[in-house]
Gaussian input, Z-matrix of N, CA and C with variables (Angstrom, degrees):
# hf/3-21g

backbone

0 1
 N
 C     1     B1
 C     2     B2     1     A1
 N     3     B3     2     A2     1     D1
 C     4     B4     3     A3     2     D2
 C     5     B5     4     A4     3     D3
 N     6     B6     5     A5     4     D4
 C     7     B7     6     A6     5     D5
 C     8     B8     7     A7     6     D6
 N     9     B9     8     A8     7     D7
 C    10    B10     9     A9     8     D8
 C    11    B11    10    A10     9     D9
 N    12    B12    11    A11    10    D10
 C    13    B13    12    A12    11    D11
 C    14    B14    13    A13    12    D12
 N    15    B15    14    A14    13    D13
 C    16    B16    15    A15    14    D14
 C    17    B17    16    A16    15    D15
 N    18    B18    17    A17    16    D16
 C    19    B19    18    A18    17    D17
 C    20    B20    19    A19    18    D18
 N    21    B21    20    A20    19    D19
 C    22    B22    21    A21    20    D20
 C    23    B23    22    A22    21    D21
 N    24    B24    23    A23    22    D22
 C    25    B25    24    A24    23    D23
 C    26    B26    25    A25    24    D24
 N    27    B27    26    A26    25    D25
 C    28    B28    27    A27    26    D26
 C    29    B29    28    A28    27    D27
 N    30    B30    29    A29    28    D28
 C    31    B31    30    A30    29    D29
 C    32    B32    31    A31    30    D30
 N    33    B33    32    A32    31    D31
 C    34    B34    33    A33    32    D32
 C    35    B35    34    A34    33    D33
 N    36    B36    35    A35    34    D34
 C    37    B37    36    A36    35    D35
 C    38    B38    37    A37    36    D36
 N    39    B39    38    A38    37    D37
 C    40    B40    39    A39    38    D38
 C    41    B41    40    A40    39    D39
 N    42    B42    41    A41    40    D40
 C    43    B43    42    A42    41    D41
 C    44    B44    43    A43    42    D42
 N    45    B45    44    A44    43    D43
 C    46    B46    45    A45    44    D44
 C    47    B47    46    A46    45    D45
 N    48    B48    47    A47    46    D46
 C    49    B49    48    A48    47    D47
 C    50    B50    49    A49    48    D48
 N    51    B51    50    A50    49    D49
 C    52    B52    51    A51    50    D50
 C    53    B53    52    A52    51    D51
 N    54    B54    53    A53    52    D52
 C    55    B55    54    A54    53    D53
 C    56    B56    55    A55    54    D54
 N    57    B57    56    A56    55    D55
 C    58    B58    57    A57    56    D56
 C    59    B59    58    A58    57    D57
 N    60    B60    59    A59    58    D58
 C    61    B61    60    A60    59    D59
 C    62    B62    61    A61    60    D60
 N    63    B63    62    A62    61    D61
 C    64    B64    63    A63    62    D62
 C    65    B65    64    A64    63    D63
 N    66    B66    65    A65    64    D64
 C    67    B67    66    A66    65    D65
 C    68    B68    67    A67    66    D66
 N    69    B69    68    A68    67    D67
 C    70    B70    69    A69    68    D68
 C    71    B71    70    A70    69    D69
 N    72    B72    71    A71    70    D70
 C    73    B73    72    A72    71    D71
 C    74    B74    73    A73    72    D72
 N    75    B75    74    A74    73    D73
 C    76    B76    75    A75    74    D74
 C    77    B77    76    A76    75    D75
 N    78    B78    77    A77    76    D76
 C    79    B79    78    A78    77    D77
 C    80    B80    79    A79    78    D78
 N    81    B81    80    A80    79    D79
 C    82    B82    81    A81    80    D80
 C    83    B83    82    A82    81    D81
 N    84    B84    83    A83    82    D82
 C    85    B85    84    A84    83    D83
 C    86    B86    85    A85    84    D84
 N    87    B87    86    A86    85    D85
 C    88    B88    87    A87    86    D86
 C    89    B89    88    A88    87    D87
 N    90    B90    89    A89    88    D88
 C    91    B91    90    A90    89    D89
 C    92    B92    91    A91    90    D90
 N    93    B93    92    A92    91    D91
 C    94    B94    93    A93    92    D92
 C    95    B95    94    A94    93    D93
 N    96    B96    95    A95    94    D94
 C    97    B97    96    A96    95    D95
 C    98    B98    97    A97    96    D96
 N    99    B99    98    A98    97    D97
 C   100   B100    99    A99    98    D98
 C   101   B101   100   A100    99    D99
 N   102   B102   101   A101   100   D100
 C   103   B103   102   A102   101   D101
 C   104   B104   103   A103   102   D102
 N   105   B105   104   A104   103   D103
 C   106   B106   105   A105   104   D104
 C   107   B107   106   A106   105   D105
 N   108   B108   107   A107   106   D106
 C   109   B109   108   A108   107   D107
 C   110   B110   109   A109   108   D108
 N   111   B111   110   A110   109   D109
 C   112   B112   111   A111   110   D110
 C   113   B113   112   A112   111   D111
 N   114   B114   113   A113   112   D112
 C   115   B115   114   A114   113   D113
 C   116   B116   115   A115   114   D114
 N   117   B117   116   A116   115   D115
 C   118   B118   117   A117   116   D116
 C   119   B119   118   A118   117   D117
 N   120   B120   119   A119   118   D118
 C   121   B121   120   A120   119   D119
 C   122   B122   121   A121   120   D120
 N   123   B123   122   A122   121   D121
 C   124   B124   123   A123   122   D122
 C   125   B125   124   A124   123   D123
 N   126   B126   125   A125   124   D124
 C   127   B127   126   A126   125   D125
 C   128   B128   127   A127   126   D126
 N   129   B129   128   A128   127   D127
 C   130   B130   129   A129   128   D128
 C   131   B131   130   A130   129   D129
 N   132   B132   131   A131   130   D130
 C   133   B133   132   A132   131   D131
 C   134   B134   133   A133   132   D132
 N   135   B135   134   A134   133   D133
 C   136   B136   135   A135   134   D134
 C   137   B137   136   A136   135   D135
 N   138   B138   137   A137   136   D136
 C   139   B139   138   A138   137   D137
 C   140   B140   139   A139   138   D138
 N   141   B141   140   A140   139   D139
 C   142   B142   141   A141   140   D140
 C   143   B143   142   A142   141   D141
 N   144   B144   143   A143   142   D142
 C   145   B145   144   A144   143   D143
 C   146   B146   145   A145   144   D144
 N   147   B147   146   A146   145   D145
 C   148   B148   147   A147   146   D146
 C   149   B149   148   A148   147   D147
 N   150   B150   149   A149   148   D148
 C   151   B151   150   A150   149   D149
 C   152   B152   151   A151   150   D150
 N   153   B153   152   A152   151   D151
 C   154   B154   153   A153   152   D152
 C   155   B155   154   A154   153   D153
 N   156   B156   155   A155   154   D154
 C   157   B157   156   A156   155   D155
 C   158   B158   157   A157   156   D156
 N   159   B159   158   A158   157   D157
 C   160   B160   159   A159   158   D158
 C   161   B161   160   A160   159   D159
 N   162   B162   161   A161   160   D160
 C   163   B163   162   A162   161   D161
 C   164   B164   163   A163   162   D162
 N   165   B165   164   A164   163   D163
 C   166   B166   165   A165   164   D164
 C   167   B167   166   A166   165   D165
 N   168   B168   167   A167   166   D166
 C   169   B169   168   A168   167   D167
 C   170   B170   169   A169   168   D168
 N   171   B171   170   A170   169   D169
 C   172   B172   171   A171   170   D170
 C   173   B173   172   A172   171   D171
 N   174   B174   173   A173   172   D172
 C   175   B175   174   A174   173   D173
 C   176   B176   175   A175   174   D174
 N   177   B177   176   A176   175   D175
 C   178   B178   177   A177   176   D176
 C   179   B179   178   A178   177   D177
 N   180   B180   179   A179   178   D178
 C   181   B181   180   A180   179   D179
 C   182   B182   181   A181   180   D180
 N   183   B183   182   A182   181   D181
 C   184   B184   183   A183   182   D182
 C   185   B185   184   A184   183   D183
 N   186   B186   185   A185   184   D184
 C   187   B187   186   A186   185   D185
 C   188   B188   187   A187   186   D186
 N   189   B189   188   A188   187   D187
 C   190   B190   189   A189   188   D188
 C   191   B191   190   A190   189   D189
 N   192   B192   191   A191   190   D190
 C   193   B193   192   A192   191   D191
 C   194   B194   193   A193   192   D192
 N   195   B195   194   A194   193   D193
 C   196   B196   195   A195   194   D194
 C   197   B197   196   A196   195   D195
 N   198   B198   197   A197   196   D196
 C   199   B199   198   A198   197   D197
 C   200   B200   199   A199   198   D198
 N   201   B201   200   A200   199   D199
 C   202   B202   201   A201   200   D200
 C   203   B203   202   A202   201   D201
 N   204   B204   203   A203   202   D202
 C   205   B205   204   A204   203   D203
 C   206   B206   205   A205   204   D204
 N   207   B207   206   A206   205   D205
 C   208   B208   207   A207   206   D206
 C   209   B209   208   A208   207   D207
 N   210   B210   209   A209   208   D208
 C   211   B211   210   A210   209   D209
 C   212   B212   211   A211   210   D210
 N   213   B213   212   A212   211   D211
 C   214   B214   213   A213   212   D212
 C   215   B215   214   A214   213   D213
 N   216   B216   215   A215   214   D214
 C   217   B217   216   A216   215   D215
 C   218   B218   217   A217   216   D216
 N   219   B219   218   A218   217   D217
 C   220   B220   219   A219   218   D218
 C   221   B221   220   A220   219   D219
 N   222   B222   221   A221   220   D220
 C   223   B223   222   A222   221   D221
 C   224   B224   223   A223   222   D222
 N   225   B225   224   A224   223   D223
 C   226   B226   225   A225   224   D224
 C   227   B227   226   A226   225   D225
 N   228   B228   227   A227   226   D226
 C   229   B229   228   A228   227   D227
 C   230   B230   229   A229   228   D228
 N   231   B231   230   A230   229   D229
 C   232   B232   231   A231   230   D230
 C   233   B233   232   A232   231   D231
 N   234   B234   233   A233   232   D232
 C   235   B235   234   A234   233   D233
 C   236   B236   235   A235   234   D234
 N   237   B237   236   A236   235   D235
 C   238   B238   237   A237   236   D236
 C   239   B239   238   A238   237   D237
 N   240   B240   239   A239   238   D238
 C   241   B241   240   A240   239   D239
 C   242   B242   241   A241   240   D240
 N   243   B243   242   A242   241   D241
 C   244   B244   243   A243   242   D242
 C   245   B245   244   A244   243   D243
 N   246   B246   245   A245   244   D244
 C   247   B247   246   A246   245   D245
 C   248   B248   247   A247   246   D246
 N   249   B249   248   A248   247   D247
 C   250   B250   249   A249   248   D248
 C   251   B251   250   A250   249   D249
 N   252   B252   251   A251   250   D250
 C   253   B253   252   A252   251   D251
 C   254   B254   253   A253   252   D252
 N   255   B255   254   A254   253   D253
 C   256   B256   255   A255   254   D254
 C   257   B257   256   A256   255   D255
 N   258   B258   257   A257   256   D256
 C   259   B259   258   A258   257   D257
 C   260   B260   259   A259   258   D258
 N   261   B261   260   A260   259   D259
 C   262   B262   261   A261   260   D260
 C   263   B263   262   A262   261   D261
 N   264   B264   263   A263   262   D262
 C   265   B265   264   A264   263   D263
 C   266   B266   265   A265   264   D264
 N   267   B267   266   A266   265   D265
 C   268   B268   267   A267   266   D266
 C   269   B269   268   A268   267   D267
 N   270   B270   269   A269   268   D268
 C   271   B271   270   A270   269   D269
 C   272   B272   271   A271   270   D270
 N   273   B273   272   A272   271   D271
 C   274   B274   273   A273   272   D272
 C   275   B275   274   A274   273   D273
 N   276   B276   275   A275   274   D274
 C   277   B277   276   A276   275   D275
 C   278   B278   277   A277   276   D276
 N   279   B279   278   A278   277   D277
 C   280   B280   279   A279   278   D278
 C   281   B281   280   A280   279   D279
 N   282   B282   281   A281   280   D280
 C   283   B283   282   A282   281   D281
 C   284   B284   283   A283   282   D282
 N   285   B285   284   A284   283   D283
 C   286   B286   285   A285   284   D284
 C   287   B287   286   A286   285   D285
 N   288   B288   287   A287   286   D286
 C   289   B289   288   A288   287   D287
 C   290   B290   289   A289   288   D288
 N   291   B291   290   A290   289   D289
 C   292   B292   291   A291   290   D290
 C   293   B293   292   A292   291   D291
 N   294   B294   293   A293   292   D292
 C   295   B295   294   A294   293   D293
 C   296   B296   295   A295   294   D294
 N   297   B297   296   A296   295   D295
 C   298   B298   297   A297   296   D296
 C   299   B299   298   A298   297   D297
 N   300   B300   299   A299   298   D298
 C   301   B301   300   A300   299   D299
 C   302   B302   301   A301   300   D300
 N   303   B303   302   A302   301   D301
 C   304   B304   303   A303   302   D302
 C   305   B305   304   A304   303   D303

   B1=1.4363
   B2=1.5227
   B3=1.4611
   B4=2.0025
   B5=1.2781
   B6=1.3061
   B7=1.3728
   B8=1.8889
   B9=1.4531
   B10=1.4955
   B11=1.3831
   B12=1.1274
   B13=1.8042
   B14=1.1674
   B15=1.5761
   B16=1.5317
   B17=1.6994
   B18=1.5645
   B19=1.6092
   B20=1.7224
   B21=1.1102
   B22=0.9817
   B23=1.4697
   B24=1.8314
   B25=1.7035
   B26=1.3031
   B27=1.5083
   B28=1.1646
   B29=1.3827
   B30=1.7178
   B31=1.9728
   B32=1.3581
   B33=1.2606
   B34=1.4439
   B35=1.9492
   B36=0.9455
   B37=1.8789
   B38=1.5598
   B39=1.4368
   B40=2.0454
   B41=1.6517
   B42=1.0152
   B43=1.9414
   B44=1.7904
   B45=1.4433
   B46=1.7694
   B47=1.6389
   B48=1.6706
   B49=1.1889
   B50=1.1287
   B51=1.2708
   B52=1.8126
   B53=1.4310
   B54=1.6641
   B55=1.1872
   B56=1.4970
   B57=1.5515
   B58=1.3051
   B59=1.9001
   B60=1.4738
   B61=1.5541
   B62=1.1197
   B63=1.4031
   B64=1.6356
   B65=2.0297
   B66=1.3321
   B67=1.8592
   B68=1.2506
   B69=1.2104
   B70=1.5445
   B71=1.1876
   B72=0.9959
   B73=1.6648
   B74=1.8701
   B75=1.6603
   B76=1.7774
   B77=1.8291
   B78=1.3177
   B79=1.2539
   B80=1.6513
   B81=1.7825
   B82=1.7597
   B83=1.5564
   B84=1.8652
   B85=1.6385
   B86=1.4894
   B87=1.5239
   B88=1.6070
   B89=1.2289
   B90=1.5428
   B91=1.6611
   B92=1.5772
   B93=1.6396
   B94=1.6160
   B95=1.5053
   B96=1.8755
   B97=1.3321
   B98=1.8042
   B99=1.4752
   B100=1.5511
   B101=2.0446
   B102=1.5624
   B103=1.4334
   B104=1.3325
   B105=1.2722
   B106=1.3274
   B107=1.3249
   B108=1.3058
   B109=1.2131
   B110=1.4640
   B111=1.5255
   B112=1.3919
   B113=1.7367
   B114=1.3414
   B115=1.3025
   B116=1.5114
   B117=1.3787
   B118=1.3793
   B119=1.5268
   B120=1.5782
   B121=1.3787
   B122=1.4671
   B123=1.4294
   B124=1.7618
   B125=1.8423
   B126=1.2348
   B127=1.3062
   B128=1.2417
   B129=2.0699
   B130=1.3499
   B131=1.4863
   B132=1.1948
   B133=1.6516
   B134=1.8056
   B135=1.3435
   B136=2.0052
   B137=1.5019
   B138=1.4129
   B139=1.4537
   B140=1.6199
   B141=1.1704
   B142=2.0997
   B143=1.7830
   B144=1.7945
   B145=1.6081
   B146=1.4515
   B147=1.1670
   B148=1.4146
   B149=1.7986
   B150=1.4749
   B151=1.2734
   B152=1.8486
   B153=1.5385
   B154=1.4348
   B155=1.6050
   B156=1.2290
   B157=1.7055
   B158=1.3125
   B159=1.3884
   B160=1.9195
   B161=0.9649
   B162=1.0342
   B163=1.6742
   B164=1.7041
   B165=1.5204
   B166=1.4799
   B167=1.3226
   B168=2.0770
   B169=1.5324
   B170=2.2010
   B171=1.0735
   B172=1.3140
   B173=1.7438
   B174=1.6442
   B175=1.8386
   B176=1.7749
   B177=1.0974
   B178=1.5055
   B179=1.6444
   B180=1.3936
   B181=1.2516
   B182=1.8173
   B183=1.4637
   B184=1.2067
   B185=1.3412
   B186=1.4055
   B187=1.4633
   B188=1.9517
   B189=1.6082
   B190=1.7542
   B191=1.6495
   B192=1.2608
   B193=1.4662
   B194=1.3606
   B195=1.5438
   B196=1.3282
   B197=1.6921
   B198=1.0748
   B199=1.9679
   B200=1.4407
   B201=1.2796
   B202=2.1391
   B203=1.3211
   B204=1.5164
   B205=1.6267
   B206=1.8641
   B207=1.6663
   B208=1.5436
   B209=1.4400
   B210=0.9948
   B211=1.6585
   B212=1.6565
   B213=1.5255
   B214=1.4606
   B215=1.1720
   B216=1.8126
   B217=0.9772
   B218=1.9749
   B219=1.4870
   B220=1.3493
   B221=1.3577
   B222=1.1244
   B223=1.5689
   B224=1.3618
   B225=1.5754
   B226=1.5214
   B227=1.3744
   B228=1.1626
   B229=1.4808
   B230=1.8713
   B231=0.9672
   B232=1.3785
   B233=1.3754
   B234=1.7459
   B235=1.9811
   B236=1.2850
   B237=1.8709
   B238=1.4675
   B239=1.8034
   B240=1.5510
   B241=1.5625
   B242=1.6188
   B243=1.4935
   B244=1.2506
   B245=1.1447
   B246=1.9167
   B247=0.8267
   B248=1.9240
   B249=1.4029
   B250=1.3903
   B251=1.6034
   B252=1.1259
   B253=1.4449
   B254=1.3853
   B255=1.1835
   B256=1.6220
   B257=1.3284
   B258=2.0874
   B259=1.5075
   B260=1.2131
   B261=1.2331
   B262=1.5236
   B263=1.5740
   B264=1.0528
   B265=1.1630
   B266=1.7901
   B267=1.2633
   B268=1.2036
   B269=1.8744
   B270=0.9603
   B271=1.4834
   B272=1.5222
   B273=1.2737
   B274=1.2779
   B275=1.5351
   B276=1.7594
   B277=1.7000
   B278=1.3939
   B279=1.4705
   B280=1.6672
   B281=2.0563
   B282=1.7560
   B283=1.4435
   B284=1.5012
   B285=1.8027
   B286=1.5701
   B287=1.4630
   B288=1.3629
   B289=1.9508
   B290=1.6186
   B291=1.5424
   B292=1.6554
   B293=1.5567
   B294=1.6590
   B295=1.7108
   B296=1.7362
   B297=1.1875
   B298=1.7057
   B299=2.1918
   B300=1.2310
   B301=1.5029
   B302=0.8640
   B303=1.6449
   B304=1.8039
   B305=2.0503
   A1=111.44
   A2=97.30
   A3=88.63
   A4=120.00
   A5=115.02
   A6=110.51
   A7=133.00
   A8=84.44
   A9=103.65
   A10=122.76
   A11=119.09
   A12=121.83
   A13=112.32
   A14=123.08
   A15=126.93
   A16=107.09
   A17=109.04
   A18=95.99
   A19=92.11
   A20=122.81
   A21=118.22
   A22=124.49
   A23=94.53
   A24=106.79
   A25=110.53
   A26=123.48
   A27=123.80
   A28=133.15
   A29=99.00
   A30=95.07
   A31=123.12
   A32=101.41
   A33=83.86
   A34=85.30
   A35=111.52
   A36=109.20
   A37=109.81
   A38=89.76
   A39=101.48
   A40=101.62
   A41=119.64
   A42=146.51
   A43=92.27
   A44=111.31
   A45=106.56
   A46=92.73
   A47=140.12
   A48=124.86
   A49=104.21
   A50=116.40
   A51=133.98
   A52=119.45
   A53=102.72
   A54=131.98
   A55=125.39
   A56=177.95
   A57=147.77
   A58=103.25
   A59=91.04
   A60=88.07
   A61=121.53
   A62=100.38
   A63=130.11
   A64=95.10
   A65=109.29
   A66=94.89
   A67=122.15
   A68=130.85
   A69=146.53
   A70=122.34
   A71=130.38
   A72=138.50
   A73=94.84
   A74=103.73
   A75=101.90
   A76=97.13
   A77=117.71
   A78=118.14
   A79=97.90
   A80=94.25
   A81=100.05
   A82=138.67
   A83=72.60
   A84=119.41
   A85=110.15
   A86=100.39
   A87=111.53
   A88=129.24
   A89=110.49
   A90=113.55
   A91=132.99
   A92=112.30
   A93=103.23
   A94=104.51
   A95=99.60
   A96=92.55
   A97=123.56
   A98=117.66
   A99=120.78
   A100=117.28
   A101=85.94
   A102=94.49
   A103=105.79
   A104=129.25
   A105=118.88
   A106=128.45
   A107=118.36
   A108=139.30
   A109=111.08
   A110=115.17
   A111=134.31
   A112=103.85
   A113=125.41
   A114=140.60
   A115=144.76
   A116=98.88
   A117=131.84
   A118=119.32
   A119=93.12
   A120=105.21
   A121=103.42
   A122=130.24
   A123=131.32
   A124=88.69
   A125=137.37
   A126=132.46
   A127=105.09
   A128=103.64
   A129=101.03
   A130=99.39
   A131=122.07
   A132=130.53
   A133=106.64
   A134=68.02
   A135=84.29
   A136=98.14
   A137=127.97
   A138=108.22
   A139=118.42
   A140=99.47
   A141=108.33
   A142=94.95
   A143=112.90
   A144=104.13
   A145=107.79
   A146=122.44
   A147=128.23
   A148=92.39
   A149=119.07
   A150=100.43
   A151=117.14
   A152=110.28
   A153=117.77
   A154=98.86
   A155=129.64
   A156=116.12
   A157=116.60
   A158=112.11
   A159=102.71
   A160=105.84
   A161=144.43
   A162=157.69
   A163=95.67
   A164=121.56
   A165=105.92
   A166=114.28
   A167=96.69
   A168=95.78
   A169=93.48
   A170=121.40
   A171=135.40
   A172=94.41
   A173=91.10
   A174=90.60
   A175=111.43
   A176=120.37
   A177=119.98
   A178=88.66
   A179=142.43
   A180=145.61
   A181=106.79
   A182=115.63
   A183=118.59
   A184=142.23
   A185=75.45
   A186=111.84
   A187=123.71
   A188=87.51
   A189=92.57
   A190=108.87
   A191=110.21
   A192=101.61
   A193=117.15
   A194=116.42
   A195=124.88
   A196=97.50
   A197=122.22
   A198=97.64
   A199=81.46
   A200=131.21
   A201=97.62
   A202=123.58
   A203=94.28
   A204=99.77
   A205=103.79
   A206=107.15
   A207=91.75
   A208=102.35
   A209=128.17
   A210=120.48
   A211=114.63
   A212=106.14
   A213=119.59
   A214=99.16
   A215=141.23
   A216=132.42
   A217=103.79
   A218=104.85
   A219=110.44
   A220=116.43
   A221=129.91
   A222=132.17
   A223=110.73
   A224=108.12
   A225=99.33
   A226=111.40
   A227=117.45
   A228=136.48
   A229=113.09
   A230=143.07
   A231=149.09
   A232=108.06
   A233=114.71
   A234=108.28
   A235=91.46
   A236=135.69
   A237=124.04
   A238=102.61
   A239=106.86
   A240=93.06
   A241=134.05
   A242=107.67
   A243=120.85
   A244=91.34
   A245=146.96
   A246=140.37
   A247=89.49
   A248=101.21
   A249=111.38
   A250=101.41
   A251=149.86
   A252=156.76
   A253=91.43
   A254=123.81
   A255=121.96
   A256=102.80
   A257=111.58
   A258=90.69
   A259=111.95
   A260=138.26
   A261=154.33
   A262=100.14
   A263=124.96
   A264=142.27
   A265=97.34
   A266=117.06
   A267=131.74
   A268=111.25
   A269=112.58
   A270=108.63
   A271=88.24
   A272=148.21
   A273=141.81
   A274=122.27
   A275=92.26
   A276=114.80
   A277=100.03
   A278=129.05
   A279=115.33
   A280=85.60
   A281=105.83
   A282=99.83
   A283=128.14
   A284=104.46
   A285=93.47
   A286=114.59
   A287=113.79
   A288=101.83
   A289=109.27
   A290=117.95
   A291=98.04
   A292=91.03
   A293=123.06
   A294=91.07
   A295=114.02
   A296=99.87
   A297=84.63
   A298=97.71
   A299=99.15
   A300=100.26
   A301=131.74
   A302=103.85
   A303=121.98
   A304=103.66
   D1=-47.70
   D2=171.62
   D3=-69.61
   D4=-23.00
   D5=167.97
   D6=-45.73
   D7=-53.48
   D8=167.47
   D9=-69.07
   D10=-15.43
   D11=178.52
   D12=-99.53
   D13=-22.85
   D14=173.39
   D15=-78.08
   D16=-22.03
   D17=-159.04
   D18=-107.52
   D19=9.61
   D20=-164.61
   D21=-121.91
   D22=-32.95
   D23=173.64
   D24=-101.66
   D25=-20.33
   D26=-177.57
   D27=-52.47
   D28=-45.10
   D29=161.10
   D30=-89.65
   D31=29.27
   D32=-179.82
   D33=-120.75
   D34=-44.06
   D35=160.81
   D36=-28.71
   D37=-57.19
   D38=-177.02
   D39=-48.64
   D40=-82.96
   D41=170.96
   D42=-16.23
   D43=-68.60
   D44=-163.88
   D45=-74.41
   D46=-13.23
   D47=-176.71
   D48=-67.24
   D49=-46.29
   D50=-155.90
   D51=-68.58
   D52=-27.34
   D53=175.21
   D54=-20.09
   D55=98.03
   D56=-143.94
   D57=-142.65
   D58=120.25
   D59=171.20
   D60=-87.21
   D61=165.62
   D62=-150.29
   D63=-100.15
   D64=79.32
   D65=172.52
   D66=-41.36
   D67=161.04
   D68=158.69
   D69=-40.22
   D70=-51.79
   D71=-173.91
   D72=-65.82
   D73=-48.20
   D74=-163.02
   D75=-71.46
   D76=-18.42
   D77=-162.23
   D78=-71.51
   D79=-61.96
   D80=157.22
   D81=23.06
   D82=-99.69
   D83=-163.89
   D84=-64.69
   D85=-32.90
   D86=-175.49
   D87=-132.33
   D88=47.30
   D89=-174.67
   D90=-40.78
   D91=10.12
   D92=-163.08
   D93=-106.42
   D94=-11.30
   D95=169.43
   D96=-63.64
   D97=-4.40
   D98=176.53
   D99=-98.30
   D100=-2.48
   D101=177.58
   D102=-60.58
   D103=-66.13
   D104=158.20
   D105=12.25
   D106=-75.94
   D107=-175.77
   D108=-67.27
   D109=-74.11
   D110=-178.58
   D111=-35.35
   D112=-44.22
   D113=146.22
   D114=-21.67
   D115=-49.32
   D116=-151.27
   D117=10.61
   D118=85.91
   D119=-177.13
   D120=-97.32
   D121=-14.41
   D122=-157.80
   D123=-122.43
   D124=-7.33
   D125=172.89
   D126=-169.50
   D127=113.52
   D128=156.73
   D129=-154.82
   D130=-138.02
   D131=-170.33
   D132=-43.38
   D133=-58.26
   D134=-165.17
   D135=-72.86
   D136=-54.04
   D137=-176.88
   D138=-55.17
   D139=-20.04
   D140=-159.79
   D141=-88.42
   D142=-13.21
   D143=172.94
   D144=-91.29
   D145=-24.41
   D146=-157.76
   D147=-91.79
   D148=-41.14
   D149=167.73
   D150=-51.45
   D151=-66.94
   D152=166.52
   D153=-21.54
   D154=-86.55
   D155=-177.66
   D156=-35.11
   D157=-39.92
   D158=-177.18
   D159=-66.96
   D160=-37.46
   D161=-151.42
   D162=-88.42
   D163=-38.86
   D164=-171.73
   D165=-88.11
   D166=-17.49
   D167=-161.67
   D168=-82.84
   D169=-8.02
   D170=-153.46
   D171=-81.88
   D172=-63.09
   D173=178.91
   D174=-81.24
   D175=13.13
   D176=-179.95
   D177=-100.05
   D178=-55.25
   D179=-179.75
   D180=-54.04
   D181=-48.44
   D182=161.80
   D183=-2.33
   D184=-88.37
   D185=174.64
   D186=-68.66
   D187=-52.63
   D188=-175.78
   D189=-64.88
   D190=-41.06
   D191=-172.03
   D192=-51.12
   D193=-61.27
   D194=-178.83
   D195=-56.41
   D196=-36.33
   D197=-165.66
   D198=-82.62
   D199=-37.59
   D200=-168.02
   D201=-80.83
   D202=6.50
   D203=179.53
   D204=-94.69
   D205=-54.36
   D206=-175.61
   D207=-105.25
   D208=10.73
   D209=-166.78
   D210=-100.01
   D211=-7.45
   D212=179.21
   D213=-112.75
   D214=4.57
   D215=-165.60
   D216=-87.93
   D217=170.79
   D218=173.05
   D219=-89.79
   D220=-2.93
   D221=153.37
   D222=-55.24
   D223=158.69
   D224=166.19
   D225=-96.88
   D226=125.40
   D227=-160.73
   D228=-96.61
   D229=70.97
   D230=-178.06
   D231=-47.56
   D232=130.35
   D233=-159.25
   D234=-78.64
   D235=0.59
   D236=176.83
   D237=-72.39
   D238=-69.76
   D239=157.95
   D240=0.35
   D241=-81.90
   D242=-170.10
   D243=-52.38
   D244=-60.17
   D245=-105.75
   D246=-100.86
   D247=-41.51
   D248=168.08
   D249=-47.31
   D250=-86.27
   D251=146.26
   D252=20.81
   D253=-69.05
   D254=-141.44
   D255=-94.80
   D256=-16.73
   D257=172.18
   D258=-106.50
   D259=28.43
   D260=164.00
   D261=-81.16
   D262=-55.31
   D263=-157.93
   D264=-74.51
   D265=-47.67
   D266=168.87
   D267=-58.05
   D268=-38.62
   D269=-156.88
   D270=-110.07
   D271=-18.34
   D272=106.88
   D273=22.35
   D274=-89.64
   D275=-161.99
   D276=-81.84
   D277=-7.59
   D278=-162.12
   D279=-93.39
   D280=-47.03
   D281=-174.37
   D282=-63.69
   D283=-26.96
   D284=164.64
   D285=-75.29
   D286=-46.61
   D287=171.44
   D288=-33.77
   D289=-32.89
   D290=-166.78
   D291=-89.97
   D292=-40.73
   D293=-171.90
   D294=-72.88
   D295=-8.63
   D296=-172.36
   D297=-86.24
   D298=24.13
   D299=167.94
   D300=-114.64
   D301=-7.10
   D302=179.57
   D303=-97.55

């Protein structure tokens, strides 16, 4: 269980630490930095489906790799094993998605 809460909340703790607000006066002085948003050129329909696909294609890669690698094997393979496999693999792909976001 600690395993999974250290590898899992930790960059994303890191990510909201790093975080830096925007004061009042700079918000002010320079309103175009919210155009962005007001816009929604960085999140909307189409970005919020294509995430949904990353997200299915992410746990479909997950999962299959580790079972076609030991789960077809001639060893006897225990589904705790695999399951270890699949959450390595998981806690893996969630921390590079967060550093390749910083």
């Amino acid at each position: 269980m600690m395993f999974n809460l250290v590898f899992t909340s930790i960059p994303v703790m890191a990510l909201g630490g790093f975080d830096q607000e925007v004061g009042a006066e700079y918000t002010l002085q320079y309103p175009e930095i919210f155009r962005v948003g007001i816009n929604q050129e960085r999140f909307n329909r189409k970005m919020f489906w294509l995430f949904v696909i990353e997200g299915i294609w992410q746990a479909v890669a997950c999962f299959l790799i580790p079972y076609m690698v030991y789960g077809k094997s001639e060893m006897e393979t225990n589904i705790f094993e695999i399951g270890t496999y699949v959450f390595t693999s998981v806690a893996l792909c969630a921390n590079l998605t967060v550093a390749m976001m910083v």
